[in-house]
Structure formats: structure tokens, C-alpha cells
C-alpha positions, 0 to 999 in steps of 0.5 A: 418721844419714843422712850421704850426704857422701863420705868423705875421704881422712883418714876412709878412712885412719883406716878402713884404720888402725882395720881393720889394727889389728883384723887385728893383734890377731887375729893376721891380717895376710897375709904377716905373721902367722898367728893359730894353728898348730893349727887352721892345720894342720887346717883347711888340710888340707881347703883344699890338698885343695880346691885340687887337686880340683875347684870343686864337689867339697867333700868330701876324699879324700886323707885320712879314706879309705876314704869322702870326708870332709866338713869337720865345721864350717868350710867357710865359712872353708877353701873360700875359702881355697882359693880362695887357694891356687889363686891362688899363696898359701902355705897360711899366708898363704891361711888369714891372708888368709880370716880378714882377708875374714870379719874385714872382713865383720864389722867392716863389719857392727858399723859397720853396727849402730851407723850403724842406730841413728845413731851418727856414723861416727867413732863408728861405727868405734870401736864396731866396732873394740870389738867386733872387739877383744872377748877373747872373739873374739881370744883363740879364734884357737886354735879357728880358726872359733869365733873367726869365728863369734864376730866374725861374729855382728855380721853376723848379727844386722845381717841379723836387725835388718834383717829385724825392726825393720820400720816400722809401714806396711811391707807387704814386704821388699827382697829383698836383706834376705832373701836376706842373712838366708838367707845369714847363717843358711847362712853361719853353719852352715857356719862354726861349730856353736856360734854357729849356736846362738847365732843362731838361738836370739838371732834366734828369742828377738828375733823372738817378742819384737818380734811380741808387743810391736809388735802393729802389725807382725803382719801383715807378721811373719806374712806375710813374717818368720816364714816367711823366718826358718823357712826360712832356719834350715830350708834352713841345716839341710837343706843342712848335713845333706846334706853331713855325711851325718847329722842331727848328732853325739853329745851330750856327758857332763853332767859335761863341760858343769859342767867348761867351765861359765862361772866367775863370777870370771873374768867379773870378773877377768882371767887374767894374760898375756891384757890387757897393762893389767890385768897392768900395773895388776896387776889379773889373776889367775893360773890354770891346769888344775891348779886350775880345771876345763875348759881354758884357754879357759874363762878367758882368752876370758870376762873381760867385767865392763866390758861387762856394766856399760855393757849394763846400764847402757844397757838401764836408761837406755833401757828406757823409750825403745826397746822392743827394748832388754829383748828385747836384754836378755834375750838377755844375760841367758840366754846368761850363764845359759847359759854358767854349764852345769849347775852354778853355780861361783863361783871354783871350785877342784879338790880335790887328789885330782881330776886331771880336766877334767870336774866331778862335779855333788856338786864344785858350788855349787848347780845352775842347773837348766838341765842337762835343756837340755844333755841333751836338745834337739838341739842345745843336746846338743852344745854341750859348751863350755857357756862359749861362749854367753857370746860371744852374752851379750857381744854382747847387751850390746854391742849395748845400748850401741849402741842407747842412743847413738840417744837423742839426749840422750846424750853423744857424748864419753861414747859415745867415752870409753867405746869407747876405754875398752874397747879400751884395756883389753882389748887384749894385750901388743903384743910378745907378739902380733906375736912369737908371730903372727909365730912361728906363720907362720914355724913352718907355712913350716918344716913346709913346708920340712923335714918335708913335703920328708922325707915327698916322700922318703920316700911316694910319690904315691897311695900308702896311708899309715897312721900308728900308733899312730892318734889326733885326727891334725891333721898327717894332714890337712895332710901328705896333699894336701901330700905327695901320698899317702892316708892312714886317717888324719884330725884332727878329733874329729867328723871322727874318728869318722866315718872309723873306722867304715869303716877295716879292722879291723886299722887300728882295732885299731892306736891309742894307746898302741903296742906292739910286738904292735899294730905286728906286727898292723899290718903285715897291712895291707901284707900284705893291700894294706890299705896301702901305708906304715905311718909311726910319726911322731916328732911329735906328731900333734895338736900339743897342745904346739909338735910340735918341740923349739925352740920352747916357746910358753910362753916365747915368750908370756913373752918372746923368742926367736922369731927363733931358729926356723930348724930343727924337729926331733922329739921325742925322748922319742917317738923313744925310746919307739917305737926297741925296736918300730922295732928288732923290726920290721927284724929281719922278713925281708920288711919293709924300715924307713927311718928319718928324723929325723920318723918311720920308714916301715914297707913291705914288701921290693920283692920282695914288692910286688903281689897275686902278691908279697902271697899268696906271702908271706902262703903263706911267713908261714903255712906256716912256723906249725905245727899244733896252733894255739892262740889264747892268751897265748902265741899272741903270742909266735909269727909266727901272728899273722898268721892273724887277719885282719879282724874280731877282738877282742884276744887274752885268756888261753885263746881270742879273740873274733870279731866278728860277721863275721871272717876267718881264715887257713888254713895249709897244711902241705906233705904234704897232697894234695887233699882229704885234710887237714882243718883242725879249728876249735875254738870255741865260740858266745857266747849260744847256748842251746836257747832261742836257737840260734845259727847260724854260716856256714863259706865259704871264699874261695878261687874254684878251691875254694869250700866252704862250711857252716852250723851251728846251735849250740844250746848255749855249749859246745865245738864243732868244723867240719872245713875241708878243705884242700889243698897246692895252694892255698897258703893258705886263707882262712876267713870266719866269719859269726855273723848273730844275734851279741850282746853281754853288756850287751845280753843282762845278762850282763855290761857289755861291750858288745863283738858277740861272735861264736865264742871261738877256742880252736885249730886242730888238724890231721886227714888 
């Protein structure tokens, strides 16, 4: 509909009206409201470090060290929070005013949509503000971009439509038409994985349906379409592998893809607590992880049965009448197929004897035969959350609606009547909203004010921080580039898995659950200049519940009392379950431990500070550690524990394992002049045969004293090397090199898939 009056000033209120609305049911009004903490905490982690580093530089290197990390999904939203921070915004307030930039793109583009297919603007509008108030996007704020991605799927297929729905004598494109498909499609890679699927796959199924049914406009799909919608999908992947530094993540349990499978009864019914008039009417259901599978995204994001109908209902009226409604169609139609994941489930419940998220496949209705999808094409491998292709299915059906109010018989009363029909239904309890949106900004100030203020404290800046007991650490993020320290640390489960295979060994070795051997293996870090400062946090570093005791969120969904929150304080379970580690460790006479009420930082004593400092003390740990040294149960219980260094698995009953390449501290005993005492390794070789001989390389670190010394071991027997050491060395350091190591599983003697090196039984002395 070609309306080139200006607009009044009664429409341009109405507009600002309809779009604080939209920002309020997303829980984005800058200053105001924050949607989420969570994701807050991860996200802007990245964003402050942006902020202090340079405008090119998008990688962070305050946390995830010792590599720069790269943002595994997001950088669309946390770069131009950045920006924001840079101009003065509290972390808070630039996360809230990001959302309300790409919320406003997408509610732009849903306006656009609906004015293509000549809705009237008012009409256009409410067609918007449907779509923007869609459960579906507001209720994944918790999931940060995925709910950005959702709404922006509106933009994306905007550029899609401009670029496919082409006139039949057209024999080229606008090149702002293309550029915006490029930008899209880039634009949605950075923003959020799952909905980069969603439109490219949305976008691939729309343009092969338009070319087979419109042959008149083949020629120009072949000349101009094809090839810009291939290379703007190609040069999104190109430009985002190059970032990441890998061509993807690793694909997902099956099991994992049937637990977060889309259940057919929450399509139908409303969870409780989500729509404030369901609840009134009485209409919701209760549910929670301990009767259904997957997690509480799976039921409160995907009640649609209202869209569904009226999709359907528009697709049946004007199938005959607009062609690209069946394509449309069809899109809703698999990504409903899609979202139901391996297994068809229809108000499934766990059986008592399950305590699990996962759903085994015997546990199902009948399978949907579409797990060999999830399980092999790139991609669709990683799509875990197998639920979330509805949001594409949702769209689908809004976009059907739409498209059906071009026909000019329609009923624009019934257009109106209809859109207000769904926001009124899927709107959430006001009161709730504002409290706990309004809660969740006034809770990331407090961390700003009390525990970010406790670490400046307590770390100093460019100091080298490791958290144990190490997990999927948010607040590691966040606290890094706001403190000013750097950390092993990072959250981010893809984000994770990419940092630990360069941390030390010893860093790895120190995760989840703590105790008070790991913590005594820990402090070789300090020892060795691995670290700086070892934290033992109070809170929990995930924030998979409120991180601080005054404030329960569930009562706080219930009713009221968010104005109480003007303090944080830790968790005192947790401070309870670390204080005998804590307590062992202040009785060491070379570690000083500051306790505060978040956490207790663990250092060495300043005087043993520096490199010199360091090898003076790692020659006082080691020279008080008598010979013969076994490596056994009660090895534990001595100070010798710190002569493993880099490279070793845990101890086990008679003997511990190395890795392929491993490290070893020598002591030296103070009777021994140069060159008369011989430190003797007992040891034994996994794998080693006649038939594979097993080659171990001996050198030693020491630059006054080099020695070196390779042995082919031929059998798996007990073997010995003799080690020359001297009083003057102080302490020797022994590397310990197996090139051809192996594992059990990969050799069917066993599954432990652990690269095995020697077996290190003892060390004995001989002058």
C-alpha cells in the first residue's frame, strides 16, 4: 500500500507508545530495566573488555588466557555494546540500550513485512508489535542472543522477500537489496547460531520454491539471486570461521536433541506464571524439570496454538491466490517437524526412576525419523536445543497472516481484532515483569558496587588469576576486564572448551568438586609463576540460581519484595564446604590467605615473590622430601606433591600415570657433591612390546647442566634410568618425553581413553 503522506504527530506517538511497549515486555528499557543477569554478566564480559582494547581488536585477552578468546556467538550484540560503554554507559544500561538498537531493527522490519504486502500503517504496526510480543522472543531473554536473533528473523527475511519476490520483467537488483542480504545473513552468524540455521535454511527452502514455481523469473534467479544468496551465506561462514579459528563445535548427544524436543502439549497450553491472561482465566499448566524433560525453556517459550491456527487458517484462504504462501507454509510446517527432535512426545512425562534432562529413545512415543539430520549434517549437529526451530515455525505462520491481509476482500476489522487478540493473550504479568527487570539492574549495580569493589582489593592489576574449583565461569568474564586482572578462567560452554586445552596441566587438573589435595596441587601454579592469585569464590560462578542469598527469584516471580535488594552477600553453604581446605592451606608457611566475605585469595608470602624467590622455595619444598620417593596412596599425605609438575594424571593405588610429555622435580639431598648421586626412576612404559617398542626421551632443564638420555623399552615391565644430580643445583627438573604414547581404548585394552606415558612407581637414591 503506497502511502507517501507524512506521518502525524498522533501516528509518530502512537509509533514511540507501541515500541516502549515492545522494550518493556522484553525487559529493555535503558536506565530502567535489564532483561536478564546471566547472560548479562557473560556477555558484557567481552563488551568492557572491547571497551579498554582496541576498535579492530575482537578477540579478549583478560580472560580465557593464555590465547585470545573469541566470543562463540554474540559479537553482533556485545561489539556495539561496547560502543556504549565507551561513551559512559554503566555495563547494565549499555547491554539494555544494545537490545532496544536491534529490537527496534526488528520491529522496523516486521513493520516493513506487513506494509510490503499493503497492510495500512496502524495496521502495520500492530502486526509488529505481535510479532515483537511473541513468547517465543520475550521469554528467551535469559539466552541473551538467541532472543535477538528470534526477534531479528523479521529482518532477515525482509532482505529475503526483497530479494525473491522479484517482477516478472525485472532484469537486476538494487544494490542496496543485496548489500542488506549480505548484511543479514553476516549480521545473523555473528548474532546467534541457532537462528543463522533457521534462515538459511528458511531462505534456501523459499528461493528453490520460488524458482520452480515462477518459471518467468529464472533467468534473473539465475543471474543475480542464486549466486548473491550462495555468497552471502558462504562469506557469513568464511568471515565467522575465521574468527572462532575452527570450522565448528562438537555435535551433540541424540539423547540431548529427544530431552529438549518440542512437546505437542506445550504448543497447545501455557505454562503457569508465563501469560498473565491464561493464568487468569485459569487456562496454564503447571510444569517443572522434575516431570518433563529438557529445561524450563522448552515450556515456557513454545505456547503457539493461536498462531498456528490463524497461519493456517490464512495459508487455506489464499493458497489459490498468492503462490508463495504454500512455500511459506511449508517452512512452518518443517520447522514444527523439526523442533519435535528425534522422538515424538506428547505431554511426556519422566518415570519416577529418571533424574535426568536427556531422553533415552526406549522413554518415547514413536520416532520422527529425522534423527539421522541432527546426527550428521553440519550444522543441524550442533542444534541441541532441537525446540527452538520452532521460533522459524512461529514466524512462518505470522508471515501467512500477513501475507493473507493483501487480498483485498479481507476484513481489516478482523486483521485488527486478531493481532490485538494475540498480544493481549501472550502478554506476562505486568507487575512481575517490571519487578524482576527492574530487579536484575539494580542486582548487576550491586555487583559493581560490592564485589567488583572487594576483588580491586584484594588483585592487583595484570595480576594472573585462577578460580578453583574452575567450571562454565560467567562471573570470570565479567570480573577480569572490570577489575583489571587476567584470569585461565572464562564462561561460555563452546567458549570453555576452547581455552582449556592450552591452560597449564595443573589448572585443568583443579575443576570440580575441590578438595584439599586438588587445592595443595594447585599452588604449583604460584610456585611455578603459572599464576599469581588463586581465588576459591563464595558464589556461584555460573549464577545458575540468584549468586547471592537475598534475593530468591522465584519468589520474586511470585510476588514482591525487590525493593529490598541493597546488599549481596555469599553463599554460605559454599563458604562452609571450602573453610577445612581454606584452614589447610594457612597452616603452609610460604602461602599467605586473605579471606573476604565473596572469596579467599590464595598467594605466595612476598618474600617469596619473583623467579629467584620461586626456585628458592620450590629447592626448600623439595629438599625437606626424602628419599625413597613413592608415588602412591600415601604419596598424598607427604609435602612431595609438589615434584609432579606439568603432564600427569591423578595418583592411583601403587604408581601414577604421565602424559605423553611430563615434567618432574628432582630433589637434591645436601651430601651430594657434583656428580656423585644418581636420582634412579622406576617406571614402567604402557604399551610397550617387542612388536612395539617404545622410545622414552630423559633431559634434564637445568642450562649449567644439560643431560640427557633415550631408552627403547621393548617390553611393559619394570624399568629404571639413573639421573645425575648435584648439591649445586638446587633443584633439578627432569622432562620426560613418550612420542609414540597411547591409550587403552585406542589400543582395545580397555576404554580409558587417557594417552598414557611411564607408570612412576618411585625414586630411589644412589652415590
Amino acid at each position: 500500500m503506497s502511502d507517501k503522506r507524512p506521518w502525524s504527530f498522533r501516528e509518530i506517538i502512537i509509533v514511540l507508545v507501541a515500541f516502549c511497549f515492545v522494550l518493556f515486555i522484553n525487559g529493555a528499557i535503558p536506565f530502567l530495566m535489564l532483561p536478564t543477569l546471566g547472560q548479562v554478566v557473560w556477555s558484557m564480559g567481552f563488551a568492557q573488555s572491547y571497551a579498554t582494547g582496541s576498535l579492530i581488536d575482537l578477540h579478549v585477552h583478560d580472560f580465557g588466557i593464555p590465547n585470545p578468546a573469541a566470543v562463540a556467538f554474540g559479537l553482533a550484540g556485545v561489539w556495539p555494546a561496547s560502543l556504549l560503554i565507551r561513551l559512559g554507559l554503566h555495563t547494565a544500561d549499555a547491554y539494555s540500550g544494545m537490545v532496544a538498537l536491534w529490537l527496534a531493527l526488528a520491529t522496523y522490519s516486521a513493520y516493513q513485512i506487513a506494509r510490503y504486502f499493503n497492510l495500512a500503517r496502524m495496521v502495520s504496526l500492530l502486526a509488529a508489535v505481535a510479532w515483537m510480543t511473541m513468547p517465543i522472543i520475550w521469554a528467551h531473554a535469559g539466552y541473551s542472543m538467541l532472543s535477538l536473533g528470534i526477534a531479528l528473523l523479521s529482518f532477515y527475511f525482509l532482505a529475503a522477500l526483497r530479494l525473491f519476490i522479484v517482477e516478472r520483467e525485472a532484469n537486476r537488483l538494487s544494490f542496496i537489496i543485496i548489500a542488506t542480504y549480505f548484511a543479514s545473513a553476516i549480521i545473523a552468524i555473528f548474532m546467534d547460531g541457532y537462528t543463522f540455521m533457521m534462515f538459511a535454511c528458511g531462505s534456501s527452502f523459499l528461493l528453490l520454491y520460488s524458482f520452480i514455481t515462477r518459471p518467468e523469473i529464472r533467468n534473473i534467479f539465475i543471474k543475480v539471486v542464486i549466486p548473491v544468496h550462495t555468497a552471502s551465506f558462504i562469506a557469513a561462514y568464511i568471515l565467522y570461521r575465521a574468527f572462532i579459528g575452527k570450522s565448528g563445535f562438537t555435535a551433540e548427544s541424540i539423547d540431548m536433541f529427544r530431552g529438549w524436543g518440542l512437546d505437542l502439549s506445550f504448543i497447545a497450553t501455557p505454562t503457569t506464571g508465563i501469560l498473565w491472561l491464561p493464568d487468569f482465566l485459569g487456562l496454564s499448566q503447571t510444569r517443572n524439570g522434575e516431570i518433563y524433560y529438557g529445561d524450563a525453556s522448552v515450556w515456557v517459550t513454545t505456547f503457539s496454538l493461536p498462531i498456528i491456527l490463524l497461519g493456517s487458517w490464512a495459508w487455506w484462504k489464499s493458497k489459490q491466490h498468492f503462490k508463495i504462501v504454500t512455500g511459506v507454509f511449508c517452512i512452518a510446517l518443517l520447522s514444527f517437524y523439526m523442533a519435535l527432535g528425534p522422538s515424538l512426545k506428547i505431554n511426556s512425562i519422566k518415570p519416577e526412576y529418571l533424574n535426568l534432562q536427556v531422553m533415552p529413545a526406549e522413554l518415547a512415543i514413536a520416532p520422527t525419523f529425522n534423527a539421522w539430520i541432527s546426527e550428521n549434517i553440519p550444522g543441524f549437529n550442533t542444534m541441541r536445543a532441537s525446540y527452538r526451530w520452532s521460533a522459524l515455525g512461529i514466524f512462518a505462520f505470522w508471515l501467512l497472516f500477513i501475507i493473507t491481509q493483501a487480498r483485498k476482500d479481507n476484513s481489516r476489522r478482523f486483521a485488527v481484532v486478531s493481532l490485538a487478540f494475540l498480544i493481549i493473550l501472550n502478554m506476562p504479568n505486568f507487575q512481575i515483569t517490571w519487578k524482576k527487570s527492574v530487579a536484575e539492574r539494580n542486582m548487576l549495580q550491586q555487583i559493581d558496587k560490592q564485589l567488583v569493589t572487594t576483588f580491586k582489593q584484594h588483585i592487583n592489576p595484570r595480576e594472573i588469576v585462577s578460580f578453583i574449583p574452575w567450571g562454565n565461569d560467567f562471573f570470570a568474564n565479567y570480573l577480569a576486564p572490570k577489575v583489571g586482572f587476567r584470569t585461565y578462567n572464562i564462561g561460555g560452554d563452546k567458549n570453555l572448551q576452547a581455552a582449556i586445552v592450552s591452560w597449564p596441566p595443573t589448572m585443568r587438573q583443579a575443576g570440580a568438586p575441590l578438595d584439599a589435595t586438588k587445592a595443595q596441587n594447585a599452588l604449583k601454579m604460584l610456585i611455578d609463576g603459572s599464576a599469581d592469585v588463586l581465588v576459591i569464590p563464595y558464589f556461584d560462578m555460573l549464577i545458575r540460581t540468584p549468586p547471592f542469598l537475598n534475593i530468591d527469584e522465584t519468589k520474586v516471580q511470585k510476588h514482591d519484595q525487590l525493593r529490598e535488594i541493597s546488599n549481596i552477600s555469599p553463599l554460605s553453604k559454599r563458604k562452609a564446604e571450602f573453610q577445612t581446605i581454606i584452614d589447610t592451606l594457612k597452616k603452609l608457611p610460604y602461602i599467605e590467605v586473605l579471606e573476604s566475605p565473596y572469596f579467599s585469595s590464595i598467594r605466595l608470602r612476598h618474600q617469596f615473590a619473583g623467579p629467584e624467590n620461586r626456585l628458592a622455595l620450590l629447592s626448600s619444598i623439595t629438599g625437606n622430601i626424602k628419599y625413597p620417593i613413592y608415588f602412591g596412596e600415601n604419596f598424598k599425605n607427604n609435602a612431595s606433591g609438589s615434584l609432579l609438575q606439568n603432564g600427569w594424571y591423578h595418583l592411583e593405588a601403587q604408581h601414577v600415570w604421565s602424559q605423553s610429555v611430563a615434567k618432574l622435580l628432582l630433589p637434591i639431598p645436601q651430601n651430594c657433591g657434583i656428580n656423585t648421586c644418581h636420582a634412579v626412576v622406576n617406571f614402567s612404559v604402557f604399551g610397550a612390546s617387542t612388536e612395539r617398542p617404545v622410545k622414552v626421551i630423559f633431559n634434564t632443564m637445568n642450562k649449567d647442566t644439560p643431560w640427557n638420555h633415550t631408552i627403547a623399552i621393548a617390553s611393559g615391565g619394570q624399568q629404571t634410568v639413573k639421573v645425575p644430580i648435584s648439591e649445586s643445583e638446587g633443584v633439578k627438573t627432569l622432562s620426560i618425553s613418550v612420542p609414540n604414547a597411547t591409550s587403552p581404548q585406542l589400543m582395545n585394552a580397555g576404554p580409558d581413553p587417557r594417552v598414557l606415558g611411564i607408570s612412576l612407581q618411585k625414586i630411589e637414591l644412589s652415590k
